[in-house]
N, C-alpha and C positions, 0 to 999 in steps of 0.2 A: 577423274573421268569427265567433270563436265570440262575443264581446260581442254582436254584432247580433244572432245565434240566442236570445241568453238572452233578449234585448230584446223578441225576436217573438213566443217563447213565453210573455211574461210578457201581453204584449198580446194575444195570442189569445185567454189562457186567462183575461183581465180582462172579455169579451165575454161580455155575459146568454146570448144566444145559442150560445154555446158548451156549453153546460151542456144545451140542448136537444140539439147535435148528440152528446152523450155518449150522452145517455140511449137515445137513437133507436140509435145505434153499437152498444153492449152490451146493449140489450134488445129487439131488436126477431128476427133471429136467435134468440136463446134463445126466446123465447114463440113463434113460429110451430111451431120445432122441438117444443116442448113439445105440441102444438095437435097434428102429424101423426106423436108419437109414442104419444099416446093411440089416435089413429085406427088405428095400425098393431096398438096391443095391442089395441084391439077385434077388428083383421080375425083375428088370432091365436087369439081367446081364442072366437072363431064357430068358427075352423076351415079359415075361408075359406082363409088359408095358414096354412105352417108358421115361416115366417122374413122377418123383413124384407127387404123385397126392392129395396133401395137403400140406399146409404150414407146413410140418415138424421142429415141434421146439415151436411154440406156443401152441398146445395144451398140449406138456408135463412142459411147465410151468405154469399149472394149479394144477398138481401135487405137484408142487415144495412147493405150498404154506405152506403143512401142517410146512414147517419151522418156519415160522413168527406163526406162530396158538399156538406152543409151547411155542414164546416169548410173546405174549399175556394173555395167560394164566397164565406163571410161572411169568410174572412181577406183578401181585398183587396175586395171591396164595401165593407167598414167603414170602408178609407180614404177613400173618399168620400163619407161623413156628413160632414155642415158642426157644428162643433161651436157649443157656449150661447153665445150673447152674452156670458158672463162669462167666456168663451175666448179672445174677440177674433170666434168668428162665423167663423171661415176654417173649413176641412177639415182633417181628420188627414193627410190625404196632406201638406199642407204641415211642417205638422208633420216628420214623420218623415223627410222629403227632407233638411229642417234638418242634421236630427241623423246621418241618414247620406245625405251626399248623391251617390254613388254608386247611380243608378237599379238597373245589375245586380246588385251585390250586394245591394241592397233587396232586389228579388226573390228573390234566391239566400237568403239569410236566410229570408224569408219560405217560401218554396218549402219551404224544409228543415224549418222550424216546421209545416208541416202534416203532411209526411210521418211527422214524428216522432209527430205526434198521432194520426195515423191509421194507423200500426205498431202503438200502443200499443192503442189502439181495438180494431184486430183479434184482436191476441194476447190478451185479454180478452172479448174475444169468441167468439174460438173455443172456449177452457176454459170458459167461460160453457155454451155450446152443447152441447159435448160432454158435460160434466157432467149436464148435464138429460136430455141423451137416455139416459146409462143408469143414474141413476136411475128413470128411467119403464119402460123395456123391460128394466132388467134382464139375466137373462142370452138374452134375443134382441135385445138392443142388437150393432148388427156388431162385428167384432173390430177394433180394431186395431192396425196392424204398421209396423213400419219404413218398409214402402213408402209408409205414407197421410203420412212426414214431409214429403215434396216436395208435396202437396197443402196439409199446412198452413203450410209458405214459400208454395206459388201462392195462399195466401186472404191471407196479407199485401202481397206484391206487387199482387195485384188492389187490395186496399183503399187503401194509397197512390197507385197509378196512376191510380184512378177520383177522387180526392182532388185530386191535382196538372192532372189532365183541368179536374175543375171549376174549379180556379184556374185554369187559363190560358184556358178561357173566358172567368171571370169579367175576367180582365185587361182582353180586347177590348172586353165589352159595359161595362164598366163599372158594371152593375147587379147585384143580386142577383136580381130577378124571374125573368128569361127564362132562363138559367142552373138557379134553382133550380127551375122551373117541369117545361120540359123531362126534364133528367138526373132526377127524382124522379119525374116521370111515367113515362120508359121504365123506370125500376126498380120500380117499385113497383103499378103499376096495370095496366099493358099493354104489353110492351117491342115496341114500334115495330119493333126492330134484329131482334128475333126471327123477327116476321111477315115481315119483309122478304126474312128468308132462304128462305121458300116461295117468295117470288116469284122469286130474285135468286142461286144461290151466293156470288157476289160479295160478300156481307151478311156472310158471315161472317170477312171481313175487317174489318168495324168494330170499334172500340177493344172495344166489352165485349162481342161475340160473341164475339171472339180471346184476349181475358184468362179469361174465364170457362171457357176451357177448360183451366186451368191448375190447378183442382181438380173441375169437374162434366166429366162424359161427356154428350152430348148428342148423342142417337145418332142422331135426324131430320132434323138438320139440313143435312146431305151437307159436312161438312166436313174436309177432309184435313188442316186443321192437329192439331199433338200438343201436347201442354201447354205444350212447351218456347216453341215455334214461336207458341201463340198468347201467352205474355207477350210474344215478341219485335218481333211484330205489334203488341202495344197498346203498347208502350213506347216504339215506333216514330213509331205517333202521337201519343201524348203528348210525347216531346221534337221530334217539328214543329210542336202547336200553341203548348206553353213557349217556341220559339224564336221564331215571327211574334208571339207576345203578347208579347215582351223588345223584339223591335225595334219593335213599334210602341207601345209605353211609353215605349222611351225618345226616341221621338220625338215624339210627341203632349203638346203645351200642358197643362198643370194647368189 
């Protein structure tokens, strides 16, 4: 098992695209954060208030996530590129079945190659984030304390969870499009799961309403889960849909 993990890591991180999903991962968080910690030392520096009035810094690393969404995805879409003619012209998937032919520990390899990636991601991201926010604010940057350590475990958990979500999408669809389409539209543009909670409580049962509570407060959305409660919820369904995308991989024809 650990051979296979060095294997996937080394193939993951061989992928052009991987080096996108970095960039987006580590800087996309920081720069927003930067963007409404200006905004916040304007509102300060009018008078308008006295103090930041949110944990500025966690909420823009819910953003950050669509990084890891992209390694997710493109770590098993990439097995089904057909490789050059000077390949032989088959898919990587054949390939690697080869070499380990063991479809669940494929995955299980694989699985653990993303999560690692997107641990790392995060934890680089948060220091990333945090750093800028109080360089800019200074000493109206919030404090913080012991307590905010369980919010920064719940910004790693979220980040792998939402990571391993998109691989076991990816599994089913087999595609990168509708996978990466989707998940980067609800995070990034207009979160779909969000609105749905006006309409629905129910809503906040979905994977990234439930995990997001595991470092943001999100006080409109009439939801009784607590931090704890909502990584338990997202982790819930991430290992139901990791478990129908294993069975039905390892039953579906190459």
């Amino acid at each position: 098992m650990k051979n296979a993990l060095a294997a996937e890591l080394s193939k993951l991180l061989s992928l052009p695209a991987i080096w996108i999903a970095v960039a987006v991962g580590i800087l996309v968080a920081p720069a927003i954060a930067v963007i409404r910690s200006f905004q916040e030392l304007f509102e300060i520096e009018k008078s308008v208030q006295t103090a930041v009035e949110y944990p500025i810094g966690f909420e823009e690393l819910g953003f950050g996530v669509m990084g890891v969404i992209i390694v997710g995805v493109i770590a098993i879409s990439s097995e089904y590129f057909t490789e050059s003619e000077e390949s032989g012209g088959g898919r990587q998937l054949t390939t690697s079945l080869t070499a380990n032919p063991s479809r669940i520990r494929f995955l299980m390899s694989k699985a653990s190659a993303v999560a690692t990636v997107s641990a790392i991601l995060a934890i680089i991201a948060i220091a990333l984030t945090l750093v800028a926010v109080r360089i800019i604010l200074a000493e109206h940057a919030p404090e913080l304390g012991i307590a905010d350590i369980s919010r920064f475990i719940g910004v790693v958990c979220y980040w792998v969870l939402t990571a391993l979500m998109a691989f076991g999408i990816t599994i089913l669809t087999r595609h990168a499009a509708l996978p990466m389409a989707v998940l980067l539209l609800n995070t990034s543009v207009v979160s779909v799961t969000y609105l749905l909670t006006r309409v629905t409580p129910l809503a906040n049962y979905l994977p990234d309403m439930a995990g997001i509570r595991m470092f943001v407060e999100i006080k409109d959305a009439g939801s009784p889960l607590t931090p704890i409660w909502g990584g338990v919820v997202m982790a819930a369904w991430v290992t139901a849909l990791l478990s129908i995308g294993t069975v039905t991989f390892c039953r579906r024809d190459l």
